[in-house]
C-alpha positions in Angstrom: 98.1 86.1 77.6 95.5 85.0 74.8 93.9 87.8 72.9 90.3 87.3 72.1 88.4 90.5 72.3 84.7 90.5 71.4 83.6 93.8 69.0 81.8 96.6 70.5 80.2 99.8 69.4 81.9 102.6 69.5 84.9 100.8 69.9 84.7 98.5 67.0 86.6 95.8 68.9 86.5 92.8 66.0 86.8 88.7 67.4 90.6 87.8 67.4 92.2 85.0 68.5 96.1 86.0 68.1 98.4 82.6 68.0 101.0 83.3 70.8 104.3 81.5 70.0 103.1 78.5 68.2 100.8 77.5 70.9 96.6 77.9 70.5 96.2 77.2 73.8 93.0 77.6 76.7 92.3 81.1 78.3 91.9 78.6 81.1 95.1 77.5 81.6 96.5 81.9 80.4 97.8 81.4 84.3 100.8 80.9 85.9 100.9 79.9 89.5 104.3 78.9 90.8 106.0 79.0 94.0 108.5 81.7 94.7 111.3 79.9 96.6 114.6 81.2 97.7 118.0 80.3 95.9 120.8 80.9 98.1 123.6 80.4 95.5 121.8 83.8 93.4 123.4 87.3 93.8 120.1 89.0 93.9 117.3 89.8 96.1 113.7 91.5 95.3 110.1 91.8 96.8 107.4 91.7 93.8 105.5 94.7 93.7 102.6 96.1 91.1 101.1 99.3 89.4 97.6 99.8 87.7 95.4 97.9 89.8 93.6 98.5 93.4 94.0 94.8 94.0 97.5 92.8 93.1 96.9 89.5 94.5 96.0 86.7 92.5 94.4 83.6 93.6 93.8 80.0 93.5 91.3 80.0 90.9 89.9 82.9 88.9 86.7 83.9 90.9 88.3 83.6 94.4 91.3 86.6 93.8 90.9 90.1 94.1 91.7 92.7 91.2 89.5 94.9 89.5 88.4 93.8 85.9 90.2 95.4 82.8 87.3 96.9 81.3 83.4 97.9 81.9 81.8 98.6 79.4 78.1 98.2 81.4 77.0 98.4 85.4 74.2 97.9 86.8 73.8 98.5 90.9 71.5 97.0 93.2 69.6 99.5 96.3 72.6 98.0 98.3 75.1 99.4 96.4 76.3 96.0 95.3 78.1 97.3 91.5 77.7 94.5 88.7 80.1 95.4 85.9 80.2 93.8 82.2 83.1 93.6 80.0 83.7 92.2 76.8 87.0 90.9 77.8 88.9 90.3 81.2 92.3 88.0 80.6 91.5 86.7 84.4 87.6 85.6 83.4 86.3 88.8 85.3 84.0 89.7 82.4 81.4 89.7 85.1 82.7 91.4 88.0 81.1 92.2 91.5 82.1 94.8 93.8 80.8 96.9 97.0 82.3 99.3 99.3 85.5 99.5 97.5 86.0 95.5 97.7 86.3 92.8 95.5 83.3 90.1 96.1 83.9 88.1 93.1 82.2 87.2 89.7 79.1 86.2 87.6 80.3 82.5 87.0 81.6 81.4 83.9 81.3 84.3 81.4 84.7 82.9 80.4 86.5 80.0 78.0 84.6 77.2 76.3 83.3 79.8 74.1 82.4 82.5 75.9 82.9 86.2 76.6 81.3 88.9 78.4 79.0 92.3 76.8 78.3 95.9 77.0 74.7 95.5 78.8 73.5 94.8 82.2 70.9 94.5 84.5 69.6 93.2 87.8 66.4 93.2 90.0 65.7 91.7 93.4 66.7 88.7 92.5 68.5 88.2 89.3 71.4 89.7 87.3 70.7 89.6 83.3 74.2 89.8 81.9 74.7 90.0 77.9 77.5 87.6 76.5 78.6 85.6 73.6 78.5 82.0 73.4 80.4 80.4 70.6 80.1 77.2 69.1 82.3 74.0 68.3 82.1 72.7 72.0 79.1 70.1 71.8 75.7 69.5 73.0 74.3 72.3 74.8 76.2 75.0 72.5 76.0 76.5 69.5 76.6 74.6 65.8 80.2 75.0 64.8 80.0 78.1 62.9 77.4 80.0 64.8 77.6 82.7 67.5 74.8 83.0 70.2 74.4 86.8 70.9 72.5 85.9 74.2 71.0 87.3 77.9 72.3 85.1 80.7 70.3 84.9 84.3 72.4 84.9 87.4 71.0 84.2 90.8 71.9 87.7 92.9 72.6 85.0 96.1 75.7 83.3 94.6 76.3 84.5 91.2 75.5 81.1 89.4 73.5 80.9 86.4 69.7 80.5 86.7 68.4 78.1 84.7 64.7 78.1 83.4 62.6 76.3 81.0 63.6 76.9 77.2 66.9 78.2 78.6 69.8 77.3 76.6 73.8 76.8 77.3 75.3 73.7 79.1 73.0 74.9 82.3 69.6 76.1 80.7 69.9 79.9 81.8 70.9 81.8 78.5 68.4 83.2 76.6 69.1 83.5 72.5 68.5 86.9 71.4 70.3 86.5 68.1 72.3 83.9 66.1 75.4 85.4 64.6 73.9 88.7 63.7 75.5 91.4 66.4 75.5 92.5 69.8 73.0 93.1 72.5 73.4 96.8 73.3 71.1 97.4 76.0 68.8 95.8 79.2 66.5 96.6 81.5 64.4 94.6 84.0 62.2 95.0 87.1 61.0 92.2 88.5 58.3 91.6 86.2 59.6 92.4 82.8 63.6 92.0 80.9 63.8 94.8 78.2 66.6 93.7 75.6 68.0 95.8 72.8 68.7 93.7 70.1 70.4 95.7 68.1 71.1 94.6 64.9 67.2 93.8 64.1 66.3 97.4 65.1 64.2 95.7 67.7 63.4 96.4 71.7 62.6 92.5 72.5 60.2 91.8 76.1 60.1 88.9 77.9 58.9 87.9 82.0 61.3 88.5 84.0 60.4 85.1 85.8 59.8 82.4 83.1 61.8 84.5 80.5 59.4 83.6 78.1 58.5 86.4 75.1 56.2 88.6 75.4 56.1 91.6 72.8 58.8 93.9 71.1 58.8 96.7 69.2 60.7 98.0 66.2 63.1 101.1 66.9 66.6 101.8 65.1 70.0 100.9 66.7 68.4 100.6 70.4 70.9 100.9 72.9 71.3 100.9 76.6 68.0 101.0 78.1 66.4 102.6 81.7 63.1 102.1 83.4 61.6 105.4 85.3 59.3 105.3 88.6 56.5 105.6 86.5 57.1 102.6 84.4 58.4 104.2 80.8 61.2 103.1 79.2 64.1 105.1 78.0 66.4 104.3 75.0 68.8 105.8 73.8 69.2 105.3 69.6 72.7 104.6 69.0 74.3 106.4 66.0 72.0 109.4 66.0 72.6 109.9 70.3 68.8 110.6 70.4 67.1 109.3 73.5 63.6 108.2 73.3 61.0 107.6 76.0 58.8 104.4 75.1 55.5 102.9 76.4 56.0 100.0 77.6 52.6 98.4 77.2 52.4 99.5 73.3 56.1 100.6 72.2 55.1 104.3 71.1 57.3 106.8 71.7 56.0 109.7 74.2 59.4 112.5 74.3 62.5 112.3 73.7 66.2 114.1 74.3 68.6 114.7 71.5 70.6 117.4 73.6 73.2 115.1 74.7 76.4 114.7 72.2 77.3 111.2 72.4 74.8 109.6 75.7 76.7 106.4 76.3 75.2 105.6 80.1 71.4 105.9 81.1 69.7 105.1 84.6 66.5 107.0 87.0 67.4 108.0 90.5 65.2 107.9 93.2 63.8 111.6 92.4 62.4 109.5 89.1 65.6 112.0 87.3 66.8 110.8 84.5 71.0 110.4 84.5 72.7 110.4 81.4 76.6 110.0 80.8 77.4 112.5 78.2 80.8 110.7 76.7 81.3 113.4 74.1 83.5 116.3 75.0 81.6 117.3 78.0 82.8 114.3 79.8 80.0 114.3 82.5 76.8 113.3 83.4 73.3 115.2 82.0 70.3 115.4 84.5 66.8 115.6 83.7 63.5 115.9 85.7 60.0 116.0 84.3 60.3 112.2 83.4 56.4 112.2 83.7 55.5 114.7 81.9 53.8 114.6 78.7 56.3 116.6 77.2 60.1 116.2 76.8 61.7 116.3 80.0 63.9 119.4 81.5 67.8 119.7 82.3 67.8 119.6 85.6 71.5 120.2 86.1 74.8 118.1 85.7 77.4 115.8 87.8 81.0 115.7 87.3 82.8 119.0 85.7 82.4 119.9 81.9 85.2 118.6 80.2 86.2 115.7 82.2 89.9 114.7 82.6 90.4 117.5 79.5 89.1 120.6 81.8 91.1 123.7 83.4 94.1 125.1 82.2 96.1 123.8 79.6 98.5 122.6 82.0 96.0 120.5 84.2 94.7 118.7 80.8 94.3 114.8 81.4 95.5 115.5 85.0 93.1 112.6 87.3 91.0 114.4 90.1 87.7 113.8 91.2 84.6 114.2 89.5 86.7 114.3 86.2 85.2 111.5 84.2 87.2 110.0 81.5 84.5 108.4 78.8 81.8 107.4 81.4 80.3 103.7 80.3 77.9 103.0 83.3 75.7 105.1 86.6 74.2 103.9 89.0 72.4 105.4 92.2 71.8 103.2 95.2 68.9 103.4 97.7 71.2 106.2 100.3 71.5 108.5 96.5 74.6 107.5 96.0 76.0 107.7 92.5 78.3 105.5 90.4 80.5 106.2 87.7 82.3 103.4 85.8 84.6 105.4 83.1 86.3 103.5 80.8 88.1 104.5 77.7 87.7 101.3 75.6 84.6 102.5 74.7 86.4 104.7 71.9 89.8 103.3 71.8 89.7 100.4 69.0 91.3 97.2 70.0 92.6 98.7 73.4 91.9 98.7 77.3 91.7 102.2 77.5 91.8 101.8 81.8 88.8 101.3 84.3 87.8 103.5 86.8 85.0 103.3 89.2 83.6 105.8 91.4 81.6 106.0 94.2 79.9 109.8 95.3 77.8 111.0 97.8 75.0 112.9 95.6 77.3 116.2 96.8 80.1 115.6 95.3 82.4 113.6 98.3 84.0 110.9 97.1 83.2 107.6 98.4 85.7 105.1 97.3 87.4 104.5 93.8 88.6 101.2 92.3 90.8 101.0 89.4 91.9 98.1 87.0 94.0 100.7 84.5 96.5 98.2 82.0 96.2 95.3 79.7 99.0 94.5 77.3 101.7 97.5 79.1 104.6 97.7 80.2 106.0 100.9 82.3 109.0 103.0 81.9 110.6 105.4 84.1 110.8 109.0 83.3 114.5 109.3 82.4 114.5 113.1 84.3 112.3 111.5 87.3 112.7 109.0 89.5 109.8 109.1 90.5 107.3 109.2 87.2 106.2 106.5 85.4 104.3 105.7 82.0 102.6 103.3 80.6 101.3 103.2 76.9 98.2 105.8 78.0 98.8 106.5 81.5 100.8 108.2 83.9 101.6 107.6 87.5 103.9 108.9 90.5 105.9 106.2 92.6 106.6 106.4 96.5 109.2 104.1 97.1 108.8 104.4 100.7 105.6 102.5 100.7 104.7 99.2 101.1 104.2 96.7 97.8 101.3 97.6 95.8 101.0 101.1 97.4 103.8 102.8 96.0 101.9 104.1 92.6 99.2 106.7 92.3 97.2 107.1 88.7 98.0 110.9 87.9 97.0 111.0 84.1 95.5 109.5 81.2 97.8 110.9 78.4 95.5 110.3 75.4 93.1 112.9 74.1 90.8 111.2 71.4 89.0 114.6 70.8 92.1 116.6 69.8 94.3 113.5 68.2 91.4 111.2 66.8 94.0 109.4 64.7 96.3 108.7 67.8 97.8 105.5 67.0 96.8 104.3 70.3 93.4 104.4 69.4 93.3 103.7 66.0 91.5 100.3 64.7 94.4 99.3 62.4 97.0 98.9 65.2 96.1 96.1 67.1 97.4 95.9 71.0 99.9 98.7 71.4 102.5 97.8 73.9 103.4 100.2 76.5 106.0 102.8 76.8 109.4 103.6 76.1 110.6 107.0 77.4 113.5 109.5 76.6 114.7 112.6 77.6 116.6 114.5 74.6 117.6 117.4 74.4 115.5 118.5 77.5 112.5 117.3 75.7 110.2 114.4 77.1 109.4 112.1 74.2 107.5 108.5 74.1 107.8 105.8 71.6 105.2 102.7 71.9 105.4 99.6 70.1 102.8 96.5 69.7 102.4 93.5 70.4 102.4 93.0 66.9 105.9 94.6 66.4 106.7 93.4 63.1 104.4 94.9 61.6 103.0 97.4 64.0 106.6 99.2 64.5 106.9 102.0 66.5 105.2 104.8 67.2 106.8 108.7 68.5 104.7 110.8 70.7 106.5 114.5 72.3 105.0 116.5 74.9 104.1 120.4 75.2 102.4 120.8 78.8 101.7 124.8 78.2 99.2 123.7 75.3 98.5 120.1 75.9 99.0 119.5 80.1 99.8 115.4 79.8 98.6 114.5 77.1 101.2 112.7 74.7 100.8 114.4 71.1 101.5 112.3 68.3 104.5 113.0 66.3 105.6 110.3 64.2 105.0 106.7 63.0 107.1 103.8 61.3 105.2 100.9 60.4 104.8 98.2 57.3 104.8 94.8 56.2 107.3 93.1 53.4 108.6 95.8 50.7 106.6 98.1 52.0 107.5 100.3 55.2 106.1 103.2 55.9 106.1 106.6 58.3 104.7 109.8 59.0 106.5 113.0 60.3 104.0 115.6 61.7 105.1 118.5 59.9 102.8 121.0 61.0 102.7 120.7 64.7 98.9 119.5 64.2 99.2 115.7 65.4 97.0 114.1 62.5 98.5 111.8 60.2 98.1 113.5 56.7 98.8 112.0 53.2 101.5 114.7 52.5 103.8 113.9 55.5 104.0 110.3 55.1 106.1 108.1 52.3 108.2 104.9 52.3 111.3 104.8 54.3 112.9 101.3 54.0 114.7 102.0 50.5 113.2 99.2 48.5 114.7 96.4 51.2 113.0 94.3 53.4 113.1 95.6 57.0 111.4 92.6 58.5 112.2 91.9 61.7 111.1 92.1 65.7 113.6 94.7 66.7 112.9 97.9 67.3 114.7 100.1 69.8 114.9 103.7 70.1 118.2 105.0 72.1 118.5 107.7 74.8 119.3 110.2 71.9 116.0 109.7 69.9 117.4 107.5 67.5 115.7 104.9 66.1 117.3 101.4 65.9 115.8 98.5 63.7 117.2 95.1 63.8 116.1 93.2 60.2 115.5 89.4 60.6 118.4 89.0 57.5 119.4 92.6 56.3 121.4 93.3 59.1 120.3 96.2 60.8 119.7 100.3 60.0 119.5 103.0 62.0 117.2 106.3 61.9 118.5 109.4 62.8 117.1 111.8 65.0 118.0 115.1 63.0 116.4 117.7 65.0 113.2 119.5 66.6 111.2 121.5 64.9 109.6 124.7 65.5 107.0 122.9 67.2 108.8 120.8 69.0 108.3 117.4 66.8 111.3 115.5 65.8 112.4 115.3 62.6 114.5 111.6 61.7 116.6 111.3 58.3 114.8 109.4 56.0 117.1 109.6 53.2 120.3 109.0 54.9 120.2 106.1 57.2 123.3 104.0 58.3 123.3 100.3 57.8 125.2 97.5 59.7 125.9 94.3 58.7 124.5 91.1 60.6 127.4 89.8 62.8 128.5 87.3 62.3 127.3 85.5 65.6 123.6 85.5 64.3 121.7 84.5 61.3 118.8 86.1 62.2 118.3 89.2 64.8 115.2 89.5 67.0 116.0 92.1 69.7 118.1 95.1 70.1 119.2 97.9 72.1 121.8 100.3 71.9 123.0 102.8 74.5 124.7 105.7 73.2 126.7 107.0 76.2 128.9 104.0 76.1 128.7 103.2 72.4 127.3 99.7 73.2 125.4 97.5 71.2 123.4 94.4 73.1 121.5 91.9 70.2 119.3 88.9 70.7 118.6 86.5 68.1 119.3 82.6 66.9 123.0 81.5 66.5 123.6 80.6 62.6 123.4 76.5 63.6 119.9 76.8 65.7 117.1 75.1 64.8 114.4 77.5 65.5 111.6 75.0 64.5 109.5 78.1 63.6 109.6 79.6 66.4 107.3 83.1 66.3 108.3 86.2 68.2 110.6 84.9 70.7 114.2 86.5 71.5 116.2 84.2 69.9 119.0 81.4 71.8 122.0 83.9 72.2 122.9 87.5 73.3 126.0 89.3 72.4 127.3 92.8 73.6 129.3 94.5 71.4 131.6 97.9 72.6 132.9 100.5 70.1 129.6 100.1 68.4 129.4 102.8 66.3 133.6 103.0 65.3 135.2 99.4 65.1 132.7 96.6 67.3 134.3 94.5 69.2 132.6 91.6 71.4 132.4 92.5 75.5 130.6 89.4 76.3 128.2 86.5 75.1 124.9 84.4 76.5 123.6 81.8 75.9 120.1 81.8 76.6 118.2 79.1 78.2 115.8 77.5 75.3 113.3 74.6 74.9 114.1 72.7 71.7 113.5 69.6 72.8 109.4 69.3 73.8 106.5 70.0 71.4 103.9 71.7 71.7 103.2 73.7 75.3 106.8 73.6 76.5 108.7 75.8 79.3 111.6 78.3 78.7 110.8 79.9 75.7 112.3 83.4 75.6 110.0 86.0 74.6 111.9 89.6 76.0 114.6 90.7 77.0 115.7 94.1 79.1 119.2 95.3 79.9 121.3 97.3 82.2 124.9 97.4 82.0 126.4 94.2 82.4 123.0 92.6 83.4 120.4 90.5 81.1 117.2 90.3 82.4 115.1 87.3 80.1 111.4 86.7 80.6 109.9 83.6 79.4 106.4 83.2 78.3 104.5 80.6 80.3 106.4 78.3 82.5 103.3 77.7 85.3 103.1 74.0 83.7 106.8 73.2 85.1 105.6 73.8 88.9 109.2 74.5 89.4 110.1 78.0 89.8 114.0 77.4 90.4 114.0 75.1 87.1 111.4 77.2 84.9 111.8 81.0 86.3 109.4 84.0 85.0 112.5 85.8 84.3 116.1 84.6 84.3 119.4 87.4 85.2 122.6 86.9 83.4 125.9 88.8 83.4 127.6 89.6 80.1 130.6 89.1 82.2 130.7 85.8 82.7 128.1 84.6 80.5 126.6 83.5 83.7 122.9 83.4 84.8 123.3 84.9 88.2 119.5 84.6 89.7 116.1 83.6 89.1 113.0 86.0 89.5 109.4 84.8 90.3 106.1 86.6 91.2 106.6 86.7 95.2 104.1 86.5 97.7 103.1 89.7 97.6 100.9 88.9 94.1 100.4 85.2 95.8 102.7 84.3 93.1 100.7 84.4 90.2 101.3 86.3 86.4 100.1 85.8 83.2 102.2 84.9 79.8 104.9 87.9 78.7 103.9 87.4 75.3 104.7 90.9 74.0 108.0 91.6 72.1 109.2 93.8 74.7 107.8 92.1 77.7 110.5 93.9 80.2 112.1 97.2 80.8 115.0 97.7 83.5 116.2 100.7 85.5 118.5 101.6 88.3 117.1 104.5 90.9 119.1 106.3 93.1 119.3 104.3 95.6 121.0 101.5 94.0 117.6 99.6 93.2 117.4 97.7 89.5 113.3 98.5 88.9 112.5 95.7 87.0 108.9 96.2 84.9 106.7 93.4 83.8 103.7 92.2 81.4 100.9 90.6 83.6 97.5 91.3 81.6 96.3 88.2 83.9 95.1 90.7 86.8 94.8 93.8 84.5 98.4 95.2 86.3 101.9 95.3 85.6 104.7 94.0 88.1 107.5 95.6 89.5 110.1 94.0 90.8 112.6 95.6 93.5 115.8 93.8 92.6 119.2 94.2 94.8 122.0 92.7 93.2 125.7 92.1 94.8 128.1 92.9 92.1 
């Protein structure tokens, strides 16, 4: 997986490019495609399965798979009822996805690599698609200079989704259009098949061209223009970011003639076919505004709503964040075909900073009846069964219930979104200054449901505690506590008053003037908090007790230190299980040459019994390990997971190898032996295809009741995450 997400309002999403494990390396090769063969000397079985996405498969080439894109932060929709979506971001190139009818049909071309990424506006008329993007520079003639950034509209031809080049067009096929050069976003577009309306946002300007020739033709001065809508009667609607007034312009002289300032926070604008005016209300309301008496010389009326008041966060306290129809989560895009049916893209990322916050679109009949849905819910998660069921699984900010009688791909069903930004603004899930949280880790202690997430920054991101009260909350994950830092300085916040904002008076340092440096971070089935140091050996926070409100409360002052064993010089992973005192730690041997490795799990495993009274060594690995190749190079070790007597390793990118049984996704060993006992590959069933695991804790592992190992996976590639049904013959 290569991280670089494009900013966006709202969402303040800043340019990154995150170096994964030495290698800068092309979003267009972020794709593994190997061949899942059979190995008849391994003692396990599986079938590849998936959660999070309406589509698992893959494909040959991005373009020609199916899976929903990660993210939307704009739609448009044709009288057909053909959906065009726009995303800053999609790790498969789907910034510019194109669906109907529930199905997949593909993508604008090329929104993606060499440069460039997708937007938050969108259009289309009867014969074009106008698609905002970013182009950057350092790629040669027909891009930008070096050090620029084209902020730019790009014409697709509706007939086969390939750029439409015209005179003046710029970009290595003539068919973008420069709005601005390194200055900010395009927030808004409109078009019929005359005119393109384009809010150039950070020049305060509304910018007209023909919608033929794309030459200019006028603009118009109006603050922080955003999305923009075009009524039956030819006005044009804007709404003013920042002050969430919407404005109705002339659009042969720019003057304003009404206005609306009765929505809180109107984040998706488009006219039915009654010439109504839709707006998506994405402030607590959660739902869409309607308003007649467009033509009017007055303000328009309400003219009643769509969706429930409240969204995902209506009913009782026990059904908050609870998925069900017509409960919109954060709506980004409508759209109404020519039969009055109505579209709903909801996506999260619109609030939560440097996070997919999971896509939903929905298709209604104007009453209410739901048409189909499509979903493309994770980027950068990885699942974890509830501990007290079976059945339950989360990810980092959702929630879903398994069937394991059902076929691959089937078995999950989205149940809740476990985040409420209105009650917990400073939920470290959403929060700008944690960058990619990483999925979840669940426990069950003393009858209380608690999650931690890390990142994929774990160093320095550490780990974050979340509890659960459904009478007052419903599903929603309440934040609790936090342990994060850099060098000399670590720090954490207790909630103390049950209130789940970070305040000044709840937090201090907690690594007792020692560096606590280091990759590992594990908390056990008991709460505990476990934190392997790269060189200080490793220390261990204890879960005290519960509060009145139900928050944990760890022992800051008097934490338990271990010494490094002497197997490792330095440790990068960690788990311990308390019910059998055992200990299991990755990291490099003290004679490795780690040639600066970054992140990965280290060349050796070790599992130590008696842990916590006098350690003893139950069984050692080594780990397969590229030291040889430079640069790109197969099995490097990013994660590990582990059950029992089992190691399950994950490698980050072996697609190059094209030889699955040489260069697995994931290699099994037993601490037995010492032995790698099978090989695990994306099967079939995903047309065996993944992305990198280039998160810390890539995996997770557990055994259900009927003797199946559940092994969980990273794969941002299709916006999913795999599961893998693994038999294995003791």
């Amino acid at each position: 997986m290569s991280i670089r997400i494009p900013e966006w309002q709202y969402a303040a999403i800043v340019p990154l490019i995150a170096v994964l494990v030495i290698i800068v390396h092309s979003v267009i090769s972020n794709n593994d495609t190997i061949t899942a063969e059979s190995n008849p000397s391994q003692r396990l079985t599986y079938t590849t399965s998936w959660i999070g996405n309406t589509y698992g498969p893959g494909g040959d080439l991005p373009g020609k798979d199916k899976h929903v894109q990660l993210s939307m932060l704009a739609m448009a929709v044709s009288p057909d009822g053909t959906v065009y979506g726009n995303a800053p971001w999609d790790e498969a190139g789907r910034e510019g996805g194109v669906y109907k009818n529930g199905d997949v049909l593909g993508q604008l071309d090329a929104t993606h690599g060499w440069g460039r990424s997708g937007g938050t506006a969108i259009a289309v008329n009867d014969n074009y698609i106008y698609m905002a993007m970013t182009q950057k520079g350092r790629y040669g003639v027909g891009y930008p200079n070096s050090d620029d950034k084209w902020y730019c509209v790009r014409r697709y031809n509706r007939s086969n989704y390939k750029g439409a080049k015209f005179k003046g067009g710029n970009g290595y096929d003539k068919s973008m259009l420069i709005i601005n050069t390194n200055q900010g976003l395009i927030r808004g577009i409109a078009a019929d098949n005359s005119r393109l309306y384009v809010s150039d946002t950070p020049n305060n300007k509304i910018k007209v061209y023909d919608a033929q020739t794309m030459k200019p033709v006028k603009e118009w001065s109006v603050n922080q223009p955003g999305k923009l809508a075009l009524d039956k009667t030819g006005s044009l609607w804007v709404i003013q970011n920042k002050t969430n007034k919407i404005l109705k312009l002339n659009t042969e002289t720019g003057k304003v003639q009404g206005k609306l300032d009765s929505v809180s926070i109107p984040t998706a604008i488009v006219v039915d076919n009654q010439n109504r005016l839709l707006v998506g209300d994405g402030g607590p309301d959660n739902q869409i505004k309607i308003f007649k008496n467009l033509d009017s010389s007055g303000n328009p009326t309400p003219d009643g709503t769509f969706g429930v008041k409240g969204g995902i966060y209506a009913g009782s306290p026990r059904e908050i964040g609870k998925i069900r129809p017509l409960h919109f989560n954060s709506i980004t895009g409508i759209g109404v075909d020519q039969d009055n049916n109505i579209y709903v893209a909801s996506d999260p990322s619109r609030i939560y900073a440097w996070q997919a916050g999971g896509l939903t679109v929905d298709s209604y009949k104007l009453d209410g009846t739901l048409n189909w849905k499509l979903q493309g819910l994770l980027f950068i998660d990885i699942p974890d069964i509830d501990p007290a069921a079976e059945t339950v699984v989360h990810t980092k900010n959702q929630q879903f219930k398994l069937d394991y009688s059902k076929s691959s791909g089937q078995e999950w069903t989205h149940v809740a979104h476990t985040v409420n930004p209105f009650k917990y603004p400073n939920d470290n899930r959403i929060k700008k200054t944690i960058k990619h949280n990483a999925g979840a880790m669940i426990r069950r202690v003393k009858g209380r449901k608690l999650m931690f997430t890390n990142s994929m920054y774990t160093e320095s991101a550490g780990i974050h505690v979340y509890r659960f009260n459904p009478a007052t909350d419903g599903e929603v994950a309440i934040p609790t506590a936090s342990f994060w830092g850099s060098q000399l300085d670590y720090r954490y916040w207790q909630d103390k008053n049950g209130n789940g904002q970070e305040e000044q008076a709840e937090q201090g340092q907690y690594n007792q003037g020692q560096n606590y440096r280091g990759w590992a971070f594990w908390p056990d089935d008991d709460g505990n908090i476990w934190i392997g140091t790269s060189r200080n050996g490793i220390k261990k926070l204890s879960l005290k007790r519960f509060d009145s409100y139900g928050s944990p409360i760890y022992d800051i002052n008097h934490q338990k230190s271990f010494e490094m064993p002497k197997e490792f010089k330095i440790i990068q992973r960690l788990e311990y299980h308390p019910k059998t005192d055992t200990m299991y730690i990755a990291g490099y041997s003290p004679t490795f040459n780690t040639r600066g490795d970054w992140g990965l799990i280290g060349n050796r495993a070790v599992k130590y019994i008696n842990w916590s009274k006098a350690p003893q060594k139950a069984g050692e690995i080594v780990i397969a390990y590229n030291q040889n190749s430079k640069g790109v190079r197969p099995d490097l070790p990013k994660s590990m997971a582990v059950y029992g007597d089992y190691l399950f390793v994950g490698y980050v990118d072996n697609s190059f190898e094209k030889d699955p049984n040489r260069y697995p996704k994931v290699r099994v060993y037993d601490f037995r032996t010492g032995q790698e006992i099978g090989k695990i590959n994306p099967g079939p069933e995903v047309k065996s295809t993944t992305g990198w695991l280039d998160v810390p804790m890539a995996l997770r592992v557990v055994r259900i009741k009927n003797g199946e190992y559940l092994l969980f996976a990273e794969e941002d590639f299709y916006a999913k995450a795999l599961m893998y049904r693994i038999k294995i013959d003791p």
